[in-house]
VOGU-3710 file (C-alpha; in Angstrom, 3 decimals, decimal comma):
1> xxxxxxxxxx> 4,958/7,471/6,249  7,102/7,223/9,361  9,038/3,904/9,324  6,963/2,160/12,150  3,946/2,806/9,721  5,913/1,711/6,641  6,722/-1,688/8,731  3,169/-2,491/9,821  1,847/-2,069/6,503  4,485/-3,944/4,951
11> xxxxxxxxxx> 2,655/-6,909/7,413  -0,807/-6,050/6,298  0,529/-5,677/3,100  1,904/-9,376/3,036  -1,640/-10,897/4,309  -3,183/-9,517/1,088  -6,094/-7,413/0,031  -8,847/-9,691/0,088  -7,842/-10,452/3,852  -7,436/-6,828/5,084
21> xxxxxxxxxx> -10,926/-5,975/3,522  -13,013/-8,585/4,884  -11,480/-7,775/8,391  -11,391/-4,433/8,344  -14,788/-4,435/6,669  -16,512/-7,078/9,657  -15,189/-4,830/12,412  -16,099/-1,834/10,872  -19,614/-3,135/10,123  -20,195/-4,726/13,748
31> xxxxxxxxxx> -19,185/-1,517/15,370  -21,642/0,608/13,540  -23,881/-2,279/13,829  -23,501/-2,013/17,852  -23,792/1,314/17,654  -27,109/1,282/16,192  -28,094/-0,885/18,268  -27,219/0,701/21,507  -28,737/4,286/20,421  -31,752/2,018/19,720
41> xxxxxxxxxx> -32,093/0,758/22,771  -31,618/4,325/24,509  -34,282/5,699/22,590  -36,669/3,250/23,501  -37,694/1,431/26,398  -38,946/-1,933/25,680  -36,586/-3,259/22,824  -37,584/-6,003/20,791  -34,919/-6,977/18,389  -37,222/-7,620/15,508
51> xxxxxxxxxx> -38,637/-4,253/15,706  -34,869/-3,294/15,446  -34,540/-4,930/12,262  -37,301/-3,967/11,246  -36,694/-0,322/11,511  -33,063/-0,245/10,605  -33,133/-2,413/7,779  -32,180/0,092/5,152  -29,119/1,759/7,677  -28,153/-2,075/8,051
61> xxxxxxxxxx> -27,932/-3,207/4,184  -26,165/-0,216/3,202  -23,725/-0,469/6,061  -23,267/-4,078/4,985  -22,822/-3,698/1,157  -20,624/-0,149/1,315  -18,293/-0,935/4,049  -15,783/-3,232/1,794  -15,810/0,029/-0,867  -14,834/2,339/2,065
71> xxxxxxxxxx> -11,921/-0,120/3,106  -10,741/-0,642/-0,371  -10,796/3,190/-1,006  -8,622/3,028/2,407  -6,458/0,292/1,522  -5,492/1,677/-1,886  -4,666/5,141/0,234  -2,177/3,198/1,984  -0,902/1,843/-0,671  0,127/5,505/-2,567
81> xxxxxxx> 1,799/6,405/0,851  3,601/3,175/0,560  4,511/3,564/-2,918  5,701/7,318/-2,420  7,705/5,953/0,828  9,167/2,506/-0,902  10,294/4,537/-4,181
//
């Protein structure tokens, strides 16, 4: 971990766990979310947003419920870099 790296986790590190994966999970989540959306709306022509639900429910839940277990596998990799670096 270079020590610019080692200094912005430290920040991160300070606003806790909880905080960092309920941000990281929200933006994360909306992105995909957008993305969806958008590549929705190129495919078809007259876009109703129920229909979007509708057909992207599944994609939508799973992105919802999994995306905090992504960040917390992510947040505990920073953390063994950290650890390795600190010690």
């Amino acid at each position: 971990m270079k020590p610019k790296q080692f200094e912005r986790w430290s920040k991160i590190r300070a606003k806790g766990q909880l905080s960092y994966v309920i941000t990281q999970s929200l933006i994360l989540s909306c992105g995909m979310l957008i993305g969806l959306l958008i590549d929705f709306y190129v495919a078809n022509n007259d876009i109703k947003l129920s229909l979007f639900f509708y057909n992207k429910m599944p994609i939508i839940i799973f992105t919802v419920v999994f995306t905090p277990f992504l960040v917390l596998l992510f947040w505990y990799i920073q953390e063994v870099k950290f650890e390795n670096n600190h010690n």
